[in-house]
DSSP file (Angstrom, degrees, kcal/mol; ACC not computed):
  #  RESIDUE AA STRUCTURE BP1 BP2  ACC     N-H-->O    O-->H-N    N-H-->O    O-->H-N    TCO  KAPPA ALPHA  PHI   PSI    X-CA   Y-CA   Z-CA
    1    1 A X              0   0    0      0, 0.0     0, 0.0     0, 0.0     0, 0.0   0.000 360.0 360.0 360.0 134.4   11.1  -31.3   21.7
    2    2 A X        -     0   0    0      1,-0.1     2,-0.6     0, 0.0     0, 0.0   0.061 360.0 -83.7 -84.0-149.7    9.0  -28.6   23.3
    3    3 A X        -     0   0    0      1,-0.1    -1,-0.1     2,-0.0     3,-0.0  -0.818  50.9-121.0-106.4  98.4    6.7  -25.9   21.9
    4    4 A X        -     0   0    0     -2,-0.6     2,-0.7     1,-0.1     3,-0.2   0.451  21.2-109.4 -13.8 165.2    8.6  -22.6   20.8
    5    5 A X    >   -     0   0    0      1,-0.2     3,-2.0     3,-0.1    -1,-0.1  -0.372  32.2-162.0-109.0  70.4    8.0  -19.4   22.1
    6    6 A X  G >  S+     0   0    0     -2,-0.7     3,-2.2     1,-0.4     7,-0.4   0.790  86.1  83.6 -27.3 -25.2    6.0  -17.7   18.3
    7    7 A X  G 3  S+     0   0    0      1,-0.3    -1,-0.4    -3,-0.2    -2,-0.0   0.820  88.5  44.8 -62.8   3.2    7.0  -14.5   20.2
    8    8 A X  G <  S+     0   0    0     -3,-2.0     2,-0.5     1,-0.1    -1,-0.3   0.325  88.3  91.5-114.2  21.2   10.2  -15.0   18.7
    9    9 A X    <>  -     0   0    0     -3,-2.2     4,-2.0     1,-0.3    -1,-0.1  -0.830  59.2-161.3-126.6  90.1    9.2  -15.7   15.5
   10   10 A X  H >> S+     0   0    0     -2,-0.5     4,-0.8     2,-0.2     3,-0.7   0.790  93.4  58.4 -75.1 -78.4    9.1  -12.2   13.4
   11   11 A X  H >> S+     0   0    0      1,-0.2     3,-2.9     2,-0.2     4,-1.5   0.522 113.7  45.6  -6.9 -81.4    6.5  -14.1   10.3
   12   12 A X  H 3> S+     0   0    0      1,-0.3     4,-2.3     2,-0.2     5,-0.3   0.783 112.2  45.2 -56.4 -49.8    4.2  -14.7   13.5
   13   13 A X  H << S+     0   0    0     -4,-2.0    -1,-0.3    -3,-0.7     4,-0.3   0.581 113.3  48.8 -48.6 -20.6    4.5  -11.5   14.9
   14   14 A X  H <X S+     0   0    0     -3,-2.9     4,-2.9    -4,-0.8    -1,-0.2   0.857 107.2  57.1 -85.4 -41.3    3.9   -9.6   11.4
   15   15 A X  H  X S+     0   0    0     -4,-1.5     4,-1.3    -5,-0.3     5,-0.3   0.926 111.3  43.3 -70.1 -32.1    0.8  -11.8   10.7
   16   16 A X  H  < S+     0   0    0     -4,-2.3    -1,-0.3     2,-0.3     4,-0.2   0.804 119.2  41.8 -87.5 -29.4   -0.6  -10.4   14.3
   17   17 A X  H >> S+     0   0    0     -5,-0.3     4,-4.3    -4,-0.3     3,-1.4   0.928 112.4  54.9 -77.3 -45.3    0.6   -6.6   13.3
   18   18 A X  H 3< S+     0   0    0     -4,-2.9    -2,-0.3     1,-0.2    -3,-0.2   0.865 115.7  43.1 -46.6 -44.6   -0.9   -7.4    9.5
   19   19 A X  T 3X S+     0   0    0     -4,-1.3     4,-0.7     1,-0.3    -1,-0.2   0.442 115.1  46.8 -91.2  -9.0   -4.6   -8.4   11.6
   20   20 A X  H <> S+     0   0    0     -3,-1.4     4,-1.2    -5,-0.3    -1,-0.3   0.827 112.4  43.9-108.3 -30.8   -4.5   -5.8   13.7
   21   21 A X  H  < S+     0   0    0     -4,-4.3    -2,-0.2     2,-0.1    -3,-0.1   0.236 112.6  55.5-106.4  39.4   -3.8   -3.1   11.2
   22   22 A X  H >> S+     0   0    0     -5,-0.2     4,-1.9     3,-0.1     3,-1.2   0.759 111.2  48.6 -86.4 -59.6   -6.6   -4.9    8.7
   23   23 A X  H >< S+     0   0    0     -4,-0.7     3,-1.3     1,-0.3     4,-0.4   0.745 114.0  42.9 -30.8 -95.6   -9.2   -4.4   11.9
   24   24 A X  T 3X>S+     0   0    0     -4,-1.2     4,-4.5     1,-0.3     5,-0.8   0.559 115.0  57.1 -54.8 -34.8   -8.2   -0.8   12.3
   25   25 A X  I <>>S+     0   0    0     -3,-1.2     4,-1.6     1,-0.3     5,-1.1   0.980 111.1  39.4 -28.3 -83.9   -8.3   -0.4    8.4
   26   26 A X  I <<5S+     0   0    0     -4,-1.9    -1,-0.3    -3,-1.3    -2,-0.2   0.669 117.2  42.7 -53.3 -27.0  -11.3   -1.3    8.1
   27   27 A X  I  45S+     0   0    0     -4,-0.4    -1,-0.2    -3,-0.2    -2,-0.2   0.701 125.3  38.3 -97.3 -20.9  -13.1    0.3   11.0
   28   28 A X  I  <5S+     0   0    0     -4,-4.5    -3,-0.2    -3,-0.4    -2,-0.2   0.795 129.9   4.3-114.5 -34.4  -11.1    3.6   10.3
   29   29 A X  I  <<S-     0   0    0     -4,-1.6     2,-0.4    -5,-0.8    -3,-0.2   0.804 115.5  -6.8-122.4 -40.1  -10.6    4.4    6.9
   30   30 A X      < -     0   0    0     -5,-1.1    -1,-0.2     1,-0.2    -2,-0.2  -0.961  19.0-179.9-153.6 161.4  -12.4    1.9    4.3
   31   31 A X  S    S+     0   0    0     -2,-0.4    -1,-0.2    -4,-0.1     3,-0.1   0.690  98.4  44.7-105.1 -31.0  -14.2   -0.9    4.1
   32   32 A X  S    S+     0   0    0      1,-0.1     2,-0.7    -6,-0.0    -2,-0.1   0.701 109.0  57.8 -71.6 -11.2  -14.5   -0.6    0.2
   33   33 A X  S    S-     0   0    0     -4,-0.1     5,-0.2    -7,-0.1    -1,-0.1  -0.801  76.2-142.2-139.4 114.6  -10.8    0.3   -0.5
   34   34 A X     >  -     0   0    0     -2,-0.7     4,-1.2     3,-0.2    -3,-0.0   0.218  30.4-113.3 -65.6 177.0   -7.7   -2.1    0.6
   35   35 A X  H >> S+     0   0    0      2,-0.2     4,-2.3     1,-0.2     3,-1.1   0.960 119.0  52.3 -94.6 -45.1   -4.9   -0.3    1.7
   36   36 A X  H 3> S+     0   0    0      1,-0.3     4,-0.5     2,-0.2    -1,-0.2   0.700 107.3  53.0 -49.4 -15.1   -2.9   -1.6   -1.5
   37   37 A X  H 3> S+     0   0    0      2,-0.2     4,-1.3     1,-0.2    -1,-0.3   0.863 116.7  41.3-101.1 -43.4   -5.7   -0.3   -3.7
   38   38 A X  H <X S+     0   0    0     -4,-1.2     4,-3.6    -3,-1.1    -2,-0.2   0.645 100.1  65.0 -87.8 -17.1   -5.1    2.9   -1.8
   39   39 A X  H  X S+     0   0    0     -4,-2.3     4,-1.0     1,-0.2    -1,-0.2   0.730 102.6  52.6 -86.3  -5.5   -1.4    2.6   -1.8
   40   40 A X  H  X S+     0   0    0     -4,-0.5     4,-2.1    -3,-0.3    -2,-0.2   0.841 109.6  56.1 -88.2 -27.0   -1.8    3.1   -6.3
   41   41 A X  H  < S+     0   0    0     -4,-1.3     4,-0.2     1,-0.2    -3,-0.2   0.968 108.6  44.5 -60.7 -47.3   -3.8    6.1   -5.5
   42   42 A X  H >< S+     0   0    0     -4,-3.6     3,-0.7     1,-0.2     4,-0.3   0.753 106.9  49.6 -10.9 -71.9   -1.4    7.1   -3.9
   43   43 A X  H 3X S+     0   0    0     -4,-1.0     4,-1.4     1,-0.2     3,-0.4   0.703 110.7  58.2 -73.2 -35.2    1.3    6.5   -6.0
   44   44 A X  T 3< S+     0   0    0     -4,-2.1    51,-0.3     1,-0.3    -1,-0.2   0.390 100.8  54.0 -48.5 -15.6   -0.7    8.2   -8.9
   45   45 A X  T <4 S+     0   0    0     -3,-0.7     3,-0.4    -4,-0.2    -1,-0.3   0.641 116.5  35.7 -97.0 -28.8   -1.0   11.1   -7.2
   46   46 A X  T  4 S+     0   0    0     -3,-0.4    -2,-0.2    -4,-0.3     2,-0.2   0.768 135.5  28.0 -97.4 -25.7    3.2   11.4   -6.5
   47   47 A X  S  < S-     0   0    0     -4,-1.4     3,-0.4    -5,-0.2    -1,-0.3  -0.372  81.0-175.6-140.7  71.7    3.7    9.9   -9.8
   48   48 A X        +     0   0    0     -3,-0.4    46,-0.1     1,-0.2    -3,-0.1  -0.491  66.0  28.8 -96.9 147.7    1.0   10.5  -12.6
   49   49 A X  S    S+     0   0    0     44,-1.1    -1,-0.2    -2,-0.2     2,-0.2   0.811  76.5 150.3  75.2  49.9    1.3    9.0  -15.7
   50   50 A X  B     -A   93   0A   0     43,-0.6    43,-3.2    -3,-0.4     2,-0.3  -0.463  43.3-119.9-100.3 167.6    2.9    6.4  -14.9
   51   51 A X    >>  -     0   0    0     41,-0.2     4,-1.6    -2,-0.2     3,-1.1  -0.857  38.3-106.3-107.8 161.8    2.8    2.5  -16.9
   52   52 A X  T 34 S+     0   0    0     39,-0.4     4,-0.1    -2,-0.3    -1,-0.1   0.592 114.2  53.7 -49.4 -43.8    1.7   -0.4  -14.9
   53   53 A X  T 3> S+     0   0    0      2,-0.2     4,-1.7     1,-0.2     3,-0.3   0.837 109.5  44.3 -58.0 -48.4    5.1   -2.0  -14.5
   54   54 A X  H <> S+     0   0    0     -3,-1.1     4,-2.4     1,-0.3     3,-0.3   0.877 115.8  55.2 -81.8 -20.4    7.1    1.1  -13.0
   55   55 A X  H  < S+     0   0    0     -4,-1.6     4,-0.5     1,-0.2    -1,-0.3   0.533 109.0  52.9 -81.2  -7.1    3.3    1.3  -10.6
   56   56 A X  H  4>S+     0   0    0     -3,-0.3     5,-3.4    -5,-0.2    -1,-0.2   0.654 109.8  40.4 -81.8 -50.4    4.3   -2.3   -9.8
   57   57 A X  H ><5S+     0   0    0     -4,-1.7     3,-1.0    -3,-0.3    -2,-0.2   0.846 117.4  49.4 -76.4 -59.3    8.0   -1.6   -8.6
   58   58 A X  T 3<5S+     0   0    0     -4,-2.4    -3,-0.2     1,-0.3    -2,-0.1   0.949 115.6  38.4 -66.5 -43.6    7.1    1.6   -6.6
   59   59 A X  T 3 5S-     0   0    0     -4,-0.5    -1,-0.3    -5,-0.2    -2,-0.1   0.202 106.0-134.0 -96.8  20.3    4.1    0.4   -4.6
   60   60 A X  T < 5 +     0   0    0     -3,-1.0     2,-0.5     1,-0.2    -3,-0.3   0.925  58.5 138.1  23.9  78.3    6.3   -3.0   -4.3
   61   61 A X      < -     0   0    0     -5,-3.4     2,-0.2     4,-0.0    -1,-0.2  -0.996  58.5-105.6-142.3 138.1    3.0   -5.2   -5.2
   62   62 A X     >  -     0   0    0     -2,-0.5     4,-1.6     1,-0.1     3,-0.4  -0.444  29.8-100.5 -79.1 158.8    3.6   -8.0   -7.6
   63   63 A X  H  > S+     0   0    0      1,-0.3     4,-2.8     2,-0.2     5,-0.2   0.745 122.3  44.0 -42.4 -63.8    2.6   -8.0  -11.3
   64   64 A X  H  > S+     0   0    0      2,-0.2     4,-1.8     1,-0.2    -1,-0.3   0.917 119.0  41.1 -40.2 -72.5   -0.6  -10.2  -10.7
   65   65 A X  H  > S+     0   0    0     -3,-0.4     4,-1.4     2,-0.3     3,-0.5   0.884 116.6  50.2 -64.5 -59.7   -1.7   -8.3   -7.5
   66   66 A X  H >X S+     0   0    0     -4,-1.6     3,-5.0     1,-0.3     4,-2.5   0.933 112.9  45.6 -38.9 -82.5   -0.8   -4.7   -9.2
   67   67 A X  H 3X S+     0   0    0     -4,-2.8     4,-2.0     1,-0.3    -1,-0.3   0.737 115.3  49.9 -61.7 -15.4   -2.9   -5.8  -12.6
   68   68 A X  H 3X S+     0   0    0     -4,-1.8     4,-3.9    -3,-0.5    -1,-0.3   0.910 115.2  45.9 -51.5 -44.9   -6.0   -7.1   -9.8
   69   69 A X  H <X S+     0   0    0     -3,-5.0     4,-1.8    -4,-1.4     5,-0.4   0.924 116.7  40.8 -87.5 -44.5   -5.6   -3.5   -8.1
   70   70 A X  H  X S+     0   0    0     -4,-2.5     4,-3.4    -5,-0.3    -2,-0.2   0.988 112.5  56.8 -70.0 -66.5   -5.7   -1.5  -11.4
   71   71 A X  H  X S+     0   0    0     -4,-2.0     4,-6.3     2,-0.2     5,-0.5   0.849 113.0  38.5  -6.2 -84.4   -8.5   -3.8  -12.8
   72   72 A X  H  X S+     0   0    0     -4,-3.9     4,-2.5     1,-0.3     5,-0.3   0.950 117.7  53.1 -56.1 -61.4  -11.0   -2.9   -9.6
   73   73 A X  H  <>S+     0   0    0     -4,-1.8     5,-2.2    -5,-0.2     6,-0.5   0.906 113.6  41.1 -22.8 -54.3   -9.8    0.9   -9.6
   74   74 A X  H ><5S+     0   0    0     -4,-3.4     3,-6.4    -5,-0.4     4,-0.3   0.935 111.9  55.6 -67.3 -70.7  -10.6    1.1  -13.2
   75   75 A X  H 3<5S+     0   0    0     -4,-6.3    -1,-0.3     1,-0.3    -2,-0.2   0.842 107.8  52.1 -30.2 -32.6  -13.9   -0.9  -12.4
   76   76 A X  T 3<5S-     0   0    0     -4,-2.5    -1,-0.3    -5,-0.5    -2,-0.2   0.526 119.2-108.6 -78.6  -6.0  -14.8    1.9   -9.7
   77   77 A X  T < 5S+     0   0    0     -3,-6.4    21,-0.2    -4,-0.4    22,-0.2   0.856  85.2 118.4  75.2  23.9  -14.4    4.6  -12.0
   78   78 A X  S   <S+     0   0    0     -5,-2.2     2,-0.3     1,-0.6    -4,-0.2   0.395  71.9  10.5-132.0  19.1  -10.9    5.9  -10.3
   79   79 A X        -     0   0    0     -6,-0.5    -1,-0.6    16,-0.3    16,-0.3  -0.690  68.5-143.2 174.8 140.7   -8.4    5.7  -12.6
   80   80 A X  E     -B   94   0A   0     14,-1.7    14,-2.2    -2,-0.3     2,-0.2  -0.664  18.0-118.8 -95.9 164.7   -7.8    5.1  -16.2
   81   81 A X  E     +B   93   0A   0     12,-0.2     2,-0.2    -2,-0.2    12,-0.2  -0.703  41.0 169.9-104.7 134.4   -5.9    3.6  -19.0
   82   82 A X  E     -B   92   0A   0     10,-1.5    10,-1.3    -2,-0.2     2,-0.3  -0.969  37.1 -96.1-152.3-179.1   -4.5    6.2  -21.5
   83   83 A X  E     -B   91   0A   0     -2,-0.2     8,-0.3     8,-0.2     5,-0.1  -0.701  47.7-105.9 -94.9 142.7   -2.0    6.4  -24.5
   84   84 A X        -     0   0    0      6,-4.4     6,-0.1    -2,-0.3     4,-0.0  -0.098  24.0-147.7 -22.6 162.3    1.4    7.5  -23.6
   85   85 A X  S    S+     0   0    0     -3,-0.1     3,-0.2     2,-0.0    -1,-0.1   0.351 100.4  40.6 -64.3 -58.8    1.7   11.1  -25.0
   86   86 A X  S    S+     0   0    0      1,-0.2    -2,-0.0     2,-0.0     3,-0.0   0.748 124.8  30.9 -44.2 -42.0    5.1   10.4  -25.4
   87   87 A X        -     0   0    0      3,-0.2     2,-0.9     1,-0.1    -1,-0.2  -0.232  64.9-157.4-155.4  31.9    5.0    7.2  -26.7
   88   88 A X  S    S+     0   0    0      1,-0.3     2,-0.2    -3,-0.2    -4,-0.1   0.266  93.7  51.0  11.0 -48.5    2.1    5.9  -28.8
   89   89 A X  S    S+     0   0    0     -2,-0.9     2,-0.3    -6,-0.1    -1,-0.3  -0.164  98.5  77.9 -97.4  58.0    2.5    2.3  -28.2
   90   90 A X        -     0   0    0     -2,-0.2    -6,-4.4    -6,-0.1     2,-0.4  -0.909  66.7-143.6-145.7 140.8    2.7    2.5  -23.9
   91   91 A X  E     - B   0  83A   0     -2,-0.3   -39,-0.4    -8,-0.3    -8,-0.2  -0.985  16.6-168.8-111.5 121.5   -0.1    2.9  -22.0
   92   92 A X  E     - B   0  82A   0    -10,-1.3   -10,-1.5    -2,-0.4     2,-0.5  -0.533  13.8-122.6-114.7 169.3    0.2    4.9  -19.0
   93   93 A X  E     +AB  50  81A   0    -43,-3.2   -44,-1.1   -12,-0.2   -43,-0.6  -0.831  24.2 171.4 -99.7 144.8   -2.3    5.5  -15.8
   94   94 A X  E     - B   0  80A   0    -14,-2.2   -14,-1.7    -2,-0.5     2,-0.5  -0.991  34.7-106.3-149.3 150.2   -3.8    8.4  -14.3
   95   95 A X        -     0   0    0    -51,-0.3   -16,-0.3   -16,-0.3   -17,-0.1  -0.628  30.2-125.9 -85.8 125.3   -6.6    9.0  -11.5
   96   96 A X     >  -     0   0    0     -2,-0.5     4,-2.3     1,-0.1    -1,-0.1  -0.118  33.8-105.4 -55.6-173.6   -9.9   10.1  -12.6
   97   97 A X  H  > S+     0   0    0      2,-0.2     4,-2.8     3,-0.2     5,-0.4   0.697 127.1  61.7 -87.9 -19.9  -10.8   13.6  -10.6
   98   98 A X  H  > S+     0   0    0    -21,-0.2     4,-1.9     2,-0.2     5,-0.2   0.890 110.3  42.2 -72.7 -13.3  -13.5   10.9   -8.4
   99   99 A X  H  > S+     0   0    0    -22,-0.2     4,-4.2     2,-0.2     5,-0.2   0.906 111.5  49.8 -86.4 -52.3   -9.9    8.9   -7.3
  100  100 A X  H  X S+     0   0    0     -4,-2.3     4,-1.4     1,-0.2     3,-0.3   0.711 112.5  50.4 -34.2 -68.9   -8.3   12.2   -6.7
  101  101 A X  H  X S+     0   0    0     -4,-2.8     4,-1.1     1,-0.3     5,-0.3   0.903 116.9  41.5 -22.9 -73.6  -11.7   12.8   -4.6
  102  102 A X  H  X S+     0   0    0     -4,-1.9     4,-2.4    -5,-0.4     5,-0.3   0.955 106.6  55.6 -53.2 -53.1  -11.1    9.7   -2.9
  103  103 A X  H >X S+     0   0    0     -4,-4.2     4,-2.4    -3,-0.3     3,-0.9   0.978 107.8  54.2 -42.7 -59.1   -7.2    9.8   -2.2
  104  104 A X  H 3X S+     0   0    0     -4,-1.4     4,-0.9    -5,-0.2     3,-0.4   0.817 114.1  40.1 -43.1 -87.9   -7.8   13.4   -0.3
  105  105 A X  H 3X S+     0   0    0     -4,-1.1     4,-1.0     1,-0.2    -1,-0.2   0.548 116.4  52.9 -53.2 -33.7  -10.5   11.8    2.2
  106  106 A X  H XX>S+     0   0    0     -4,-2.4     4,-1.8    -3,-0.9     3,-1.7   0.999 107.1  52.3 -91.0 -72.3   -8.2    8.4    2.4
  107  107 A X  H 3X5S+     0   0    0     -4,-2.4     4,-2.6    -3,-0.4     5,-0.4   0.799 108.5  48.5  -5.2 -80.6   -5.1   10.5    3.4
  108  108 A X  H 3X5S+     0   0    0     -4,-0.9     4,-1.8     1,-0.2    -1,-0.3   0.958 117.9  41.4 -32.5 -42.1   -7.0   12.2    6.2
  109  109 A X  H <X5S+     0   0    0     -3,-1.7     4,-2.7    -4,-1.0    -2,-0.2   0.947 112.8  52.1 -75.3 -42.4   -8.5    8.5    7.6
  110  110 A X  H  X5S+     0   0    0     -4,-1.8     4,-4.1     1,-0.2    -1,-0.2   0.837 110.2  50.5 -73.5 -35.2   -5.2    6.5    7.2
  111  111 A X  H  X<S+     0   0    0     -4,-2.6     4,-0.9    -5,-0.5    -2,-0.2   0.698 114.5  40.7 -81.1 -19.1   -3.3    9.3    9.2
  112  112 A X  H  X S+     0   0    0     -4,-1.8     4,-1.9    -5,-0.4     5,-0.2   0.925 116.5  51.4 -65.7 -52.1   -5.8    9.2   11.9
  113  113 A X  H >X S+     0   0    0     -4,-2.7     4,-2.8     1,-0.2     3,-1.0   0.954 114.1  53.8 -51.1 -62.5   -5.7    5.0   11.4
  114  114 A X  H 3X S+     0   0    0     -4,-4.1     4,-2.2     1,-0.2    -1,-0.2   0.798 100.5  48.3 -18.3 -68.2   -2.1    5.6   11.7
  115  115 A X  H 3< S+     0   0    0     -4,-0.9    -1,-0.2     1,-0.2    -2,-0.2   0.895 115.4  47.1 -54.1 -36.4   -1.6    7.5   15.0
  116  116 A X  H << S+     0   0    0     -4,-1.9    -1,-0.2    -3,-1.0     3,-0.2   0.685 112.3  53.9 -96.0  -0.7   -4.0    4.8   17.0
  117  117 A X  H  < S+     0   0    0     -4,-2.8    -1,-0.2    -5,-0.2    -2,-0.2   0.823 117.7  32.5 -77.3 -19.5   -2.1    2.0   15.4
  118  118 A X  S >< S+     0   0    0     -4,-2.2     3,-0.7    -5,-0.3    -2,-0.2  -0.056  86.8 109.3-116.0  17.1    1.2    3.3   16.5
  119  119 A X  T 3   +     0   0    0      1,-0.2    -1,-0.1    -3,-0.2    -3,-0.1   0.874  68.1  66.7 -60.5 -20.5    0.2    5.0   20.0
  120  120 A X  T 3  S+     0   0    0     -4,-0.1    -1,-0.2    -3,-0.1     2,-0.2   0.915  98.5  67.7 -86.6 -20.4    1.9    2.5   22.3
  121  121 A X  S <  S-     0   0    0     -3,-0.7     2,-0.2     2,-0.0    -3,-0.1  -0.572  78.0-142.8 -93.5 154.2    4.9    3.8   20.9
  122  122 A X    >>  -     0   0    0     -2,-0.2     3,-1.7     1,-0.1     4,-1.4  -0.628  48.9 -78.4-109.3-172.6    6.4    7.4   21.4
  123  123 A X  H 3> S+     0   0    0      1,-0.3     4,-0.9    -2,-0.2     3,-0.3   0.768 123.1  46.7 -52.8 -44.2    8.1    9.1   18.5
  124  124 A X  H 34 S+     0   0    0      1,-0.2     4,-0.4     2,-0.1    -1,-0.3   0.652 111.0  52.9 -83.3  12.6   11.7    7.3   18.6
  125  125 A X  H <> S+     0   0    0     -3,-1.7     4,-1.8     2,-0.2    -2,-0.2   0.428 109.9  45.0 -89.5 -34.6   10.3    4.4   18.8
  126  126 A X  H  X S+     0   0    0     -4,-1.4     4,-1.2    -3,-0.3    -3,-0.2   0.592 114.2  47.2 -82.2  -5.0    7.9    4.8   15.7
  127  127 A X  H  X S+     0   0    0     -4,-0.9     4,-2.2     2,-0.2    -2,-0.2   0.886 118.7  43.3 -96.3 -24.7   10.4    6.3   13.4
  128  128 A X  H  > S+     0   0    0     -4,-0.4     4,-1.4     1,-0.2     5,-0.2   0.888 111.9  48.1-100.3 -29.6   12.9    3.5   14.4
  129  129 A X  H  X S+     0   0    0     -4,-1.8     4,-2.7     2,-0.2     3,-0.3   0.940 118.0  48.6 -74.6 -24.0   10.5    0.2   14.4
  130  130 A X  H  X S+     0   0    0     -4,-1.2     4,-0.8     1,-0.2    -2,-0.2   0.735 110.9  47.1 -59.6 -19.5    9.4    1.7   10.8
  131  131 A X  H  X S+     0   0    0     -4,-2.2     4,-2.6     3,-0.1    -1,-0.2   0.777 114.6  54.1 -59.0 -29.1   13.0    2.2    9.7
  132  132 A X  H  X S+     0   0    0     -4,-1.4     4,-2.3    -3,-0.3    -2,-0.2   0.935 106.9  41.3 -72.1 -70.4   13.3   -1.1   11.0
  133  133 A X  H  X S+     0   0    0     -4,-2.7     4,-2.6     1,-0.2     5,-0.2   0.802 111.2  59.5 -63.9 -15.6   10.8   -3.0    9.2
  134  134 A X  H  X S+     0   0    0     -4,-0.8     4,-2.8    -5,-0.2    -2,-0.3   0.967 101.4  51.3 -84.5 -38.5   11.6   -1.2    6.3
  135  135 A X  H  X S+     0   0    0     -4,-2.6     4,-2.0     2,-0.2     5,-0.3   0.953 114.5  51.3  -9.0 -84.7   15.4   -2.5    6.3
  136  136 A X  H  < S+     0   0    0     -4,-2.3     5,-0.3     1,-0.3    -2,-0.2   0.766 108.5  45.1 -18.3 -77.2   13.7   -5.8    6.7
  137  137 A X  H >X S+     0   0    0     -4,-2.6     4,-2.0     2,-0.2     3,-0.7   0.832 112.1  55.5 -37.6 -47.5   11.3   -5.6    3.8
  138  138 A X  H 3X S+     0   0    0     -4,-2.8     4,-2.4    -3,-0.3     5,-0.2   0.998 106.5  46.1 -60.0 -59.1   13.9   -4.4    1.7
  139  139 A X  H 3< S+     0   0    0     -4,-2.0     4,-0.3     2,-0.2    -1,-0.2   0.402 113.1  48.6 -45.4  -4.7   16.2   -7.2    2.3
  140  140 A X  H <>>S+     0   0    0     -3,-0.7     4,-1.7    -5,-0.3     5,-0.6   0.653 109.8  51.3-117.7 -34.5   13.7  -10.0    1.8
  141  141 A X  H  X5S+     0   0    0     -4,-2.0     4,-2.0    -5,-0.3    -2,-0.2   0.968 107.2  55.6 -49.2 -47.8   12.3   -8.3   -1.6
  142  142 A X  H  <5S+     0   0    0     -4,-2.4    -1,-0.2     2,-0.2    -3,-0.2   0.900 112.1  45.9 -68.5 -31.5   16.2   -8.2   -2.8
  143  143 A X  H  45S+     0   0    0     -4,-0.3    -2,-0.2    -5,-0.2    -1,-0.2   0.996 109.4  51.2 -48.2 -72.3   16.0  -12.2   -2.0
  144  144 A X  H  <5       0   0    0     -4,-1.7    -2,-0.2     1,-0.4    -1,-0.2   0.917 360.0 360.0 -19.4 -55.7   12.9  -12.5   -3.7
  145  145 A X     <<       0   0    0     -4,-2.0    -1,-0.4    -5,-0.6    -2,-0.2   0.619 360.0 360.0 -69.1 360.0   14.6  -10.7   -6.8
């Protein structure tokens, strides 16, 4: 049997978009701060005061990887652990004012990173390969589940 053609292989092809948009990550918005560690600052910003679990589900990152992400945030000084208000025994999360700091500049840098990751494409072509992959994504997380 001969050698497939990996271009047809959507795993290969994601690993090669996943390496090209770590490069541009890194050279354009941070070298200290992953994009999953930016996608809970995020999500703290849209949804503050939230507990670790429901910050788990939204940013889709699994329990393990979530409590890694919260860990170094907290270690950085950019978000904290606090008691429920509501709910004495739940502990919820919130971004200190240095992550807020940090989210605004990231925003700017990721929407630049954006635009040169996605040039080759023109505008219905990026909203429909991100509709796309997001179909995708969804459907292999509901497997997963």
């Amino acid at each position: 049997m001969g050698a497939v053609d990996l271009n047809t292989h959507p795993g290969h092809l994601a690993r090669r978009l996943q390496q090209a948009h770590s490069l541009l990550w890194g050279a354009m918005v941070s070298e200290e701060t992953t994009s999953p560690q930016f996608a809970v600052l995020n999500a703290l910003v849209e949804k503050p005061d939230i507990d670790q679990r429901t910050l788990s589900e939204h940013v889709h990152l699994d329990r393990s990887t979530i409590a890694d992400v919260v860990a170094r945030l907290g270690r950085r000084g950019l978000l904290e652990r606090v008691r429920d208000p509501r709910d004495g025994r739940r502990n919820v999360l919130k971004l200190t004012d240095e992550g807020e700091r940090l989210h605004r500049k990231l925003v700017t840098r990721t929407a630049r990173m954006n635009r040169v990751f996605l040039a080759p494409l023109d505008e219905d072509e990026r909203e429909l390969l991100l509709r796309l992959i997001g179909r995708v994504a969804d459907a292999a997380e509901e497997l997963r589940a």
